[in-house]
N, C-alpha and C positions, 0 to 999 in steps of 0.2 A: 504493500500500500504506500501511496504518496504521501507524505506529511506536507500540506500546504503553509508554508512558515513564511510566505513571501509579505505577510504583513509586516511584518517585525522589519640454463639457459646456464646459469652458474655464478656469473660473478657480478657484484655489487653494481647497479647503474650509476647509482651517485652514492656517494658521502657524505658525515658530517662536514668532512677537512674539505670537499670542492666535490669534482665531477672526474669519472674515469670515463673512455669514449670505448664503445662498442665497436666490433663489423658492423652491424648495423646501422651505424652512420650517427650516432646520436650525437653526437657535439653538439651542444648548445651556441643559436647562432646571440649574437652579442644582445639583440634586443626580446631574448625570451627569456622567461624566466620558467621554474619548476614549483610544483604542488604535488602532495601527494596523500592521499585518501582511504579509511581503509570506511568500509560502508556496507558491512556485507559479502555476500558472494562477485566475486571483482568482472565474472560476466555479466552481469549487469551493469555495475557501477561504469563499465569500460564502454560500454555500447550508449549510456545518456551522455558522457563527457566525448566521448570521440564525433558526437552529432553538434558541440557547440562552437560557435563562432569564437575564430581567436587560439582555439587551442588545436597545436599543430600533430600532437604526438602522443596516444595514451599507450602506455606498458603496463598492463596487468602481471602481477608478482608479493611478493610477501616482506613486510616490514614492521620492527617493534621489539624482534624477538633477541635470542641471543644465538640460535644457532646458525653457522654461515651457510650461504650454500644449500638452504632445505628443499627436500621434493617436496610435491602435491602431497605424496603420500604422507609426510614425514610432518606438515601443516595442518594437514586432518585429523594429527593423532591432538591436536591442540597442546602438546608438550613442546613444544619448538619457543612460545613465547610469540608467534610471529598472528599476524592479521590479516587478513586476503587485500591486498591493497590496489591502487592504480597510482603511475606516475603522470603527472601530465607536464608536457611543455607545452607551455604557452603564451603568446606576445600579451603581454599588460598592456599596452596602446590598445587594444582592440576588446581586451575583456581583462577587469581587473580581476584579484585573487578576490573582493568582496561578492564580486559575481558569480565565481568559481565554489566560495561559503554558501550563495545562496541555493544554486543548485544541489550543491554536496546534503545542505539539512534539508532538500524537499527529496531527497529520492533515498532516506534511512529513517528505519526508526531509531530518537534519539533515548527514547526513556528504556528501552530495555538492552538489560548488560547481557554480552554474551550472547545473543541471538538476534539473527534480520532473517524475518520470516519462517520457513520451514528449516534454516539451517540455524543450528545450537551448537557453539563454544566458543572458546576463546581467539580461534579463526576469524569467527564473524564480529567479534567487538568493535564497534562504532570508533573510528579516531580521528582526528585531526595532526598530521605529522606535519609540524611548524618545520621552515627551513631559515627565519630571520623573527625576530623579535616582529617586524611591523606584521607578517601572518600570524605571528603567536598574538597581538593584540587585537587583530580584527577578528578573530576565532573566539578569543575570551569573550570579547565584545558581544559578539552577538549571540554565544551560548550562555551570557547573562543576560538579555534583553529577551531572549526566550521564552529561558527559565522566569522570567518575571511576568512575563506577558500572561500566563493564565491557560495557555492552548493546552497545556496537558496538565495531567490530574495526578502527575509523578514528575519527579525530578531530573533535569537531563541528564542522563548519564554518559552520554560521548563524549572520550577523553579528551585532551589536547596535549597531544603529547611533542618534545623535541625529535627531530628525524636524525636519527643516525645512519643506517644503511637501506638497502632496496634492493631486493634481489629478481632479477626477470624471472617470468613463471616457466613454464615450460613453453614448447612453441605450440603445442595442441591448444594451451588456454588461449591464444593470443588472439584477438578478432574474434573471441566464437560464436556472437551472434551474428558475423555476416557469415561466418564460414556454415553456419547449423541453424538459418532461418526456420525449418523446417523441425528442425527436433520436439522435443516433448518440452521440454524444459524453456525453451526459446520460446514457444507457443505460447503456453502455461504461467511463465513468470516473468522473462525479458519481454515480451511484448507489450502486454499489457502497461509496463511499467513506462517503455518507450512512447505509448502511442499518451500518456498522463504527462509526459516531459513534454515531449511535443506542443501540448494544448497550452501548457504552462509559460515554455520559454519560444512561442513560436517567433519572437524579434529577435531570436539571440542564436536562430541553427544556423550552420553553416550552408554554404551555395553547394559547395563542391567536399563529396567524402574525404577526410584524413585518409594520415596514409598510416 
């Protein structure tokens, strides 16, 4: 379900200490910047942020934890410490990180720990992974004007936490709702979710699919 709050692969992509660069070309060009999100099961989260304006590059992958390097399988067991996460690069000129918040708390539930949706553990824990104090303030910010506003009947509990590593997922996760429009799971929960972003942020999709 949507929460309408709009009132109110192996090695580490990025660091605390800066950015390592992929084969995959990831180098950060000079006027973008990085976010990164845990919100759930990261096929979804990856399929609403890779539809908005402004953001160039989503990586679905795991962050928070303590183990380096973890499988799918090894994130499931929810002992890894790690979150189903998404990285996104994307130009601030064009969509700031307040826009990227705003999205982020309409497509999670914030009140409940440990669980988005049918999936339960510590995988799926709601976070906010700050990469500079002005994200760690515009996060505080608005998970206190929330929490204050009245919309829910419990306490929000999505962290804000500092980002220290990020690990890509495997390549099977990566795209999998264009690559499994058709699946059960895509049908069932990615869509529905997609077609509620859509209606929400229809001034803010992009013209042309990311890549």
């Amino acid at each position: 379900m949507i929460f309408l709050v709009m009132a109110l692969s192996g090695r580490p992509l990025f660091t605390a200490g800066g950015s390592s660069l992929s084969s995959a070309g990831m180098e950060k060009q000079e006027n973008m910047d990085t976010a990164t999100f845990g919100a759930g099961c990261f096929w979804c989260v990856e399929a609403v942020f890779r539809e908005l304006k402004g953001v160039e590059r989503v990586v679905s992958g795991y962050s928070g934890g303590t183990v380096k390097n973890p499988s799918y399988r090894e994130v499931t067991t929810g002992r890894t410490g790690h979150a189903e996460a998404v990285q996104l690069t994307y130009d601030p000129t064009v969509t700031g990180y307040d826009e990227l918040l705003k999205v982020f708390w309409s497509v999670h539930d914030p009140i409940t720990l440990n669980r988005q949706g049918a999936g339960a553990g510590t995988q799926y824990s709601p976070v906010v992974f700050w990469h500079n104090e002005e994200q760690r303030d515009l996060a505080e910010r608005y998970k206190k004007k929330l929490d204050c506003s009245g919309a829910f009947s419990k306490p929000v509990v999505t962290e804000i936490s500092p980002f220290t590593a990020f690990y890509p997922a495997e390549e099977s996760h990566q795209k999998y709702f264009l690559k499994n429009p058709g699946g059960s799971y895509c049908r069932m929960v990615v869509r529905p979710k997609m077609e509620k972003f859509r209606d929400i942020f229809r001034d803010k999709l992009r013209q042309v699919p990311s890549h």
